[in-house]
C-alpha atoms as an extended CHARMM CRD file, in Angstrom:
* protein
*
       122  EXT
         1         1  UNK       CA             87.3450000000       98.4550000000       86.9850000000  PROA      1               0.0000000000
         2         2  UNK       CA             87.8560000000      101.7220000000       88.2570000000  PROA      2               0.0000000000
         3         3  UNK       CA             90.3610000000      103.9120000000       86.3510000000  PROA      3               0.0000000000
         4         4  UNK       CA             93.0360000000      104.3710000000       88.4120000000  PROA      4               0.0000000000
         5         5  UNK       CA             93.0160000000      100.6270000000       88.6820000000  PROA      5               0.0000000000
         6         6  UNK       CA             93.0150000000      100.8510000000       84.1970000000  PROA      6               0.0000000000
         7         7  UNK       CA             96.2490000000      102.9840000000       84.5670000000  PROA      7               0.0000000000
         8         8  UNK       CA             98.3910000000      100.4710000000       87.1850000000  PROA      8               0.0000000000
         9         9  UNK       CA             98.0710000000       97.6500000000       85.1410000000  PROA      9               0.0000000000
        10        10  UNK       CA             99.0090000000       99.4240000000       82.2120000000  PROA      10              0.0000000000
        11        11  UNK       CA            102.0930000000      101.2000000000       83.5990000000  PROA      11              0.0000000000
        12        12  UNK       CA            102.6200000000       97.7950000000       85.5270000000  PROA      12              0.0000000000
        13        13  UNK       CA            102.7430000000       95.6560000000       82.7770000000  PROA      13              0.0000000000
        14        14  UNK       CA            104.7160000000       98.2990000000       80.4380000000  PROA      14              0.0000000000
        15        15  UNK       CA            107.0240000000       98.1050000000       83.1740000000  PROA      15              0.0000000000
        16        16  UNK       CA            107.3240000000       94.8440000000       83.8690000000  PROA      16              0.0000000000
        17        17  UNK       CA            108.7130000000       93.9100000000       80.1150000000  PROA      17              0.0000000000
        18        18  UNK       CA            112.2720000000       95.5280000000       80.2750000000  PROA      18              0.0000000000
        19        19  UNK       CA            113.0790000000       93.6540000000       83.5380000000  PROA      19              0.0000000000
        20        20  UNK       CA            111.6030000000       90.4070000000       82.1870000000  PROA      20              0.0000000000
        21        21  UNK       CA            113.5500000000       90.6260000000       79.0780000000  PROA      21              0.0000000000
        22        22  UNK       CA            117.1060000000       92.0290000000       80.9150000000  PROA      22              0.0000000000
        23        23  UNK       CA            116.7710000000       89.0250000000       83.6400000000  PROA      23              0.0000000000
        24        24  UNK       CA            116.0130000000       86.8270000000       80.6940000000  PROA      24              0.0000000000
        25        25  UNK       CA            119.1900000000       87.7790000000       78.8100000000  PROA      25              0.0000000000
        26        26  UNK       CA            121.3410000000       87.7170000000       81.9400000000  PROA      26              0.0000000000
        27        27  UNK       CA            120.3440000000       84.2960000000       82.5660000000  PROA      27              0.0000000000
        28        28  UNK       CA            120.8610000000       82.7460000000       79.0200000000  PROA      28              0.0000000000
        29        29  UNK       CA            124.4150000000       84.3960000000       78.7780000000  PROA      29              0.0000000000
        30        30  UNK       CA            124.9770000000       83.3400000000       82.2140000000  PROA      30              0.0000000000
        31        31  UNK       CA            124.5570000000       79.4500000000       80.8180000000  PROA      31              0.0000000000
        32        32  UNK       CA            126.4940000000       79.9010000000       77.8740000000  PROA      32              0.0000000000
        33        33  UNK       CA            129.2240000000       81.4420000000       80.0110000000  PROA      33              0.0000000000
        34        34  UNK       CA            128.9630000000       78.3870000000       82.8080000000  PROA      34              0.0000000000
        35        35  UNK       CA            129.9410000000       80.3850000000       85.9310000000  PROA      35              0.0000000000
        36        36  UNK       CA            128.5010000000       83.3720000000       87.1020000000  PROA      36              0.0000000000
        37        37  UNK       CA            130.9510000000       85.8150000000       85.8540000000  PROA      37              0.0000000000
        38        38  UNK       CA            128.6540000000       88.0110000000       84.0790000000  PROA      38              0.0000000000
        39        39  UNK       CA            127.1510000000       89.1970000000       88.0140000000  PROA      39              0.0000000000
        40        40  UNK       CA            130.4770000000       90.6020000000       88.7770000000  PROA      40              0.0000000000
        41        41  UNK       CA            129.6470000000       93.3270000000       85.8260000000  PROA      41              0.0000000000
        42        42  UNK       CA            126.2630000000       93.3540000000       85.9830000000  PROA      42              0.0000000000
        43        43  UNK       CA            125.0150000000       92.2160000000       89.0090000000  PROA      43              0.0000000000
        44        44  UNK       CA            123.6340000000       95.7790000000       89.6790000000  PROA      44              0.0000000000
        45        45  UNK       CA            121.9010000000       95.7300000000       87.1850000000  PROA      45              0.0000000000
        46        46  UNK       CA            120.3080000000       92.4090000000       88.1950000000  PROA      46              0.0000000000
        47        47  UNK       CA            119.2950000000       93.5490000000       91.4970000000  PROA      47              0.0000000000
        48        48  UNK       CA            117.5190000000       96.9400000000       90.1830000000  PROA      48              0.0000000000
        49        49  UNK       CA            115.6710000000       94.6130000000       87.7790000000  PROA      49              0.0000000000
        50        50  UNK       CA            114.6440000000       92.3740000000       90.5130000000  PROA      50              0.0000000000
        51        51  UNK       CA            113.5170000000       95.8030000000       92.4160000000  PROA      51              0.0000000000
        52        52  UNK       CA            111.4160000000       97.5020000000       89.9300000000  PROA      52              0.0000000000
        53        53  UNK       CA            109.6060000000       94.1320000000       89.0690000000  PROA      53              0.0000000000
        54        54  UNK       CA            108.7090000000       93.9140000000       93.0280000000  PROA      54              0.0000000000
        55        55  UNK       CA            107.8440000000       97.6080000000       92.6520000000  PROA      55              0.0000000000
        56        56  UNK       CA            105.5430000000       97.3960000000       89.7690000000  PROA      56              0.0000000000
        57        57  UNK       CA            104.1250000000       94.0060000000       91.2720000000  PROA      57              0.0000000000
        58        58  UNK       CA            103.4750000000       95.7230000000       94.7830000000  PROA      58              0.0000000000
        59        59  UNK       CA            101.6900000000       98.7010000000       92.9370000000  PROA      59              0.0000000000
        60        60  UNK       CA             98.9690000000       95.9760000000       90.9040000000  PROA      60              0.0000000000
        61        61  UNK       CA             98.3940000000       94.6410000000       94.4570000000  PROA      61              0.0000000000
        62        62  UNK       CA             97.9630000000       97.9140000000       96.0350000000  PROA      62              0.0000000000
        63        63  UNK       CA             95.1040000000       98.5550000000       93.5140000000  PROA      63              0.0000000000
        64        64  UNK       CA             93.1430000000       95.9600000000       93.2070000000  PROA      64              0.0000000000
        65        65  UNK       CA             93.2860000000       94.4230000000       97.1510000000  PROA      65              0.0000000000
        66        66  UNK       CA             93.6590000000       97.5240000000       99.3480000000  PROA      66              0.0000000000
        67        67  UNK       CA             89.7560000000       98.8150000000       99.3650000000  PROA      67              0.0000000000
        68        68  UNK       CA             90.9190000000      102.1530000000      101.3420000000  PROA      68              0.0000000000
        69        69  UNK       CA             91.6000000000      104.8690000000       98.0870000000  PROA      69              0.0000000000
        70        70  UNK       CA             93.3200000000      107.3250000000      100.1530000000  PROA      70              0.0000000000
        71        71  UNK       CA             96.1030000000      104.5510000000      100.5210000000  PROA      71              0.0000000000
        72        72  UNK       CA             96.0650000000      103.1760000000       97.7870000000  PROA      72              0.0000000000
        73        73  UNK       CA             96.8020000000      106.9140000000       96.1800000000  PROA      73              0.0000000000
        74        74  UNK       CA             99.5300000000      107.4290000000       98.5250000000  PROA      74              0.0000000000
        75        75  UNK       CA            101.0220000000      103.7770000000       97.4220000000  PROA      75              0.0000000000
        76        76  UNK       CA            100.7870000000      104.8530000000       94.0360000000  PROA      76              0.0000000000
        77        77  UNK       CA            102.5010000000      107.7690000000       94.1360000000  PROA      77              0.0000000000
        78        78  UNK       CA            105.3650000000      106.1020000000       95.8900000000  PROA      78              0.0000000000
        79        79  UNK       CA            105.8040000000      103.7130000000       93.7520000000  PROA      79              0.0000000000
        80        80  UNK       CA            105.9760000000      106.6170000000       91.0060000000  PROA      80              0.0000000000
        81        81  UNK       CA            108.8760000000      107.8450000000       93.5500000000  PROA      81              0.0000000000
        82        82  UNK       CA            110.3940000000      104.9900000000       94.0410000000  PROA      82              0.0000000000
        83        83  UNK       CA            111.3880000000      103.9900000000       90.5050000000  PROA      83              0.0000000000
        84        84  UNK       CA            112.4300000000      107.6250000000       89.6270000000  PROA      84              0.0000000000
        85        85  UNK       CA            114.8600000000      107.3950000000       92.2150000000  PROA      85              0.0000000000
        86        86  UNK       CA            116.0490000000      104.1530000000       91.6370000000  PROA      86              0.0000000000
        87        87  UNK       CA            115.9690000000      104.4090000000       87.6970000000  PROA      87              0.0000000000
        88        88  UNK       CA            116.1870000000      108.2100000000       87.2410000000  PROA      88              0.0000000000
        89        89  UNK       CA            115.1030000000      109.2560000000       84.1180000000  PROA      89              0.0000000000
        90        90  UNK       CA            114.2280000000      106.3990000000       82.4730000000  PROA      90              0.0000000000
        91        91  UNK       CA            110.9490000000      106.1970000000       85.3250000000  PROA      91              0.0000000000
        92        92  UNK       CA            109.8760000000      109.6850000000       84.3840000000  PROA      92              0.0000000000
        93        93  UNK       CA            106.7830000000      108.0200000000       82.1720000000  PROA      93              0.0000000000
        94        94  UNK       CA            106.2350000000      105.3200000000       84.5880000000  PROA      94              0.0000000000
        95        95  UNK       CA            106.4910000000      108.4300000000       87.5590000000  PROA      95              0.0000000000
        96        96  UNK       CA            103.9860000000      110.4590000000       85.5370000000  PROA      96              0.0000000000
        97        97  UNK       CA            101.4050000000      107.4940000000       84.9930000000  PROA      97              0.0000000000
        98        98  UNK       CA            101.5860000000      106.3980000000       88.5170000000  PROA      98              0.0000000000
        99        99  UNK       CA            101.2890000000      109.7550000000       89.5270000000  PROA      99              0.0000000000
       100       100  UNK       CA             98.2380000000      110.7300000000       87.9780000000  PROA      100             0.0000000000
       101       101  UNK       CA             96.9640000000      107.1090000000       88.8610000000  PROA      101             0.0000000000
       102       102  UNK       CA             97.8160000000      108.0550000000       92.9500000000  PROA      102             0.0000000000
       103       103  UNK       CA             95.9620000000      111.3350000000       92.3630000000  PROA      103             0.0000000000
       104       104  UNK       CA             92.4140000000      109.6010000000       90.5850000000  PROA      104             0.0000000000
       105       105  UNK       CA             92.8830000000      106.9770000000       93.2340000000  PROA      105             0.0000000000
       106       106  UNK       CA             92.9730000000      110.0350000000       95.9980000000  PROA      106             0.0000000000
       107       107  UNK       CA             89.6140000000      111.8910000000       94.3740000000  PROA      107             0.0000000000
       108       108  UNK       CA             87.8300000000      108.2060000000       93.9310000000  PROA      108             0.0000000000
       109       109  UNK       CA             84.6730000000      108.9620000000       95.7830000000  PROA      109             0.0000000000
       110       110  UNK       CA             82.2730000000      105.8780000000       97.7230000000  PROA      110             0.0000000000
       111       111  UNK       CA             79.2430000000      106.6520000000       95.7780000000  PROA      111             0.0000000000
       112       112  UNK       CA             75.7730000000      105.2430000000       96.6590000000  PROA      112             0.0000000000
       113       113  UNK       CA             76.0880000000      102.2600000000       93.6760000000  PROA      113             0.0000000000
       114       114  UNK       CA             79.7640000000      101.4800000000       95.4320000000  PROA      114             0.0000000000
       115       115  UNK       CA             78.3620000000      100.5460000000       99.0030000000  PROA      115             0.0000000000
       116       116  UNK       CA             75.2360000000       98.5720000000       97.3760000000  PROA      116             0.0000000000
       117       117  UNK       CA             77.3950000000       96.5810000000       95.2590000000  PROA      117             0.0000000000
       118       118  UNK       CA             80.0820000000       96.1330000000       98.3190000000  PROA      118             0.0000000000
       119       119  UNK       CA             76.7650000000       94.7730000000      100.5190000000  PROA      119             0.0000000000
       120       120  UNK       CA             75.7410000000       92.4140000000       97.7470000000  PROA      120             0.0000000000
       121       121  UNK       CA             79.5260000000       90.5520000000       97.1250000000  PROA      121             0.0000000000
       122       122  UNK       CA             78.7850000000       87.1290000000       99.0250000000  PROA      122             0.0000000000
C-alpha cells in the first residue's frame, strides 16, 4: 500500500465517524419523536452529513481503483476542497491530510518493480 493510499483511509475513516454518529443520533430521536419534525431544524445538517460521507467515500475509491496518480492527486486535493468549503473550519485537518495525500499521490513515480508487478497480476 502506497502512502498516499495509508493517508486516505486514515483521514477517510477519521472522517467518516462524526457523520456516522450525527445520522445515528438524528435517526434514534427521530423514532422517539414519531414524525419527522426534528428535519425541519436539522435537516441541513442531515444533508451535509450525507455529503461529506459521499465525499470521504469517493476519496477511498479514488485511491485504491483509479491506477492514473496524477488523477488521483488532483481527486484528492478536491476532496480536501470540497469539505473545507462545505464544513469550513472544522475540514481544515481533513483539508491538510488530503492535501498532502493529493501532493504524494502527484510525485508517486512508476518505478521498474511497479510495471513488473502490474504484468504479473492475473
Amino acid at each position: 500500500m502506497k502512502g498516499y493510499q495509508k493517508l486516505t483511509i486514515i483521514t477517510s475513516i477519521l472522517g467518516l465517524i462524526i457523520p456516522f454518529i450525527g445520522l445515528f443520533l438524528y435517526f434514534l430521536i427521530n423514532s422517539f419523536i414519531g414524525i419527522p419534525i426534528l428535519a425541519l431544524f436539522v435537516g441541513w445538517a442531515l444533508l451535509i452529513a450525507i455529503a461529506i460521507i459521499a465525499i470521504n467515500v469517493g476519496a477511498i475509491v479514488a485511491a485504491f481503483k483509479i491506477k492514473n496518480t496524477k488523477i488521483v492527486g488532483g481527486i484528492l486535493i478536491a476532496c480536501g476542497v470540497l469539505l473545507f468549503a462545505l464544513i469550513q473550519w472544522f475540514a481544515i485537518p481533513a483539508l491538510v491530510l488530503f492535501v498532502i495525500a493529493g501532493i504524494l499521490a502527484l510525485r508517486e513515480k512508476k518505478t521498474l518493480s511497479n510495471f513488473k508487478s502490474e504484468n504479473l497480476k492475473p
